[in-house]
N, C-alpha and C positions, 0 to 999 in steps of 0.2 A: 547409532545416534539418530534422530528423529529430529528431521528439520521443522523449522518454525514454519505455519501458515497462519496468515490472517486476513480481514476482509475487510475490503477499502472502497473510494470512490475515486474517479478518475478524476484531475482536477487541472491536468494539462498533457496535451497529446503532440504539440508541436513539435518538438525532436524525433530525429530518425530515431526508428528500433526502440523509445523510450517514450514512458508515460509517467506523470508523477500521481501518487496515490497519495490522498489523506484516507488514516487512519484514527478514528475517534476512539475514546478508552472515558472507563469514569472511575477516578480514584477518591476515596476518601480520605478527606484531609486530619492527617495526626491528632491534632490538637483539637480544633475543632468541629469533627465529625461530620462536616460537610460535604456534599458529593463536587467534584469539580469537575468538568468537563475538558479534556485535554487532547490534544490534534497531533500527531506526526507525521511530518512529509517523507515517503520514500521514491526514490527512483526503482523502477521496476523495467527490465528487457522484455519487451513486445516484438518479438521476430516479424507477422507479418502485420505491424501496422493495425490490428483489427477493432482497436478499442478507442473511441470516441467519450470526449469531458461529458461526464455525470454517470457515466456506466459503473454498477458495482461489479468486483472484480476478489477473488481470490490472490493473492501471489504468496508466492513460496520464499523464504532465505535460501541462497547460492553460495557458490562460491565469488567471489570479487570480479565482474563483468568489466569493470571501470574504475574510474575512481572514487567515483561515488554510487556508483550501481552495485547493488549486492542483492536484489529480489530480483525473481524472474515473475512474469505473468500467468497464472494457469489457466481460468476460465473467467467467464464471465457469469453473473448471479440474474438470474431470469427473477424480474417480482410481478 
């Protein structure tokens, strides 16, 4: 089985062990063929702390960290 990865920004770093990522996507809208720009927050496990708000970032789906953690963090995206 082939876990999920995707590529986010970091957009809060203040919790221990945890970061929250937005991840942007662009769907087009059924009816009106629109593109629409769409945000999801996830919490991702940062072991040591090393990622700082606005860093892009990799993470991976997990198994269940928390209660709302279920990404882990891989790397970080060098631009």
């Amino acid at each position: 089985m082939a876990t999920k990865k995707t590529i986010g920004k970091v957009i809060s770093n203040k919790m221990e062990k945890t970061i929250t990522v937005a991840v942007k996507t662009q769907v087009k809208h059924k009816k009106y063929s629109k593109i629409i720009a769409k945000t999801k927050k996830y919490y991702a496990h940062d072991e040591k702390n090393e990622c700082i708000v606005g860093d892009i970032v990799t993470i991976q789906e997990t198994k269940p960290i928390s209660k709302t953690k279920r990404w882990r963090f891989i790397n970080k995206i060098i631009i």
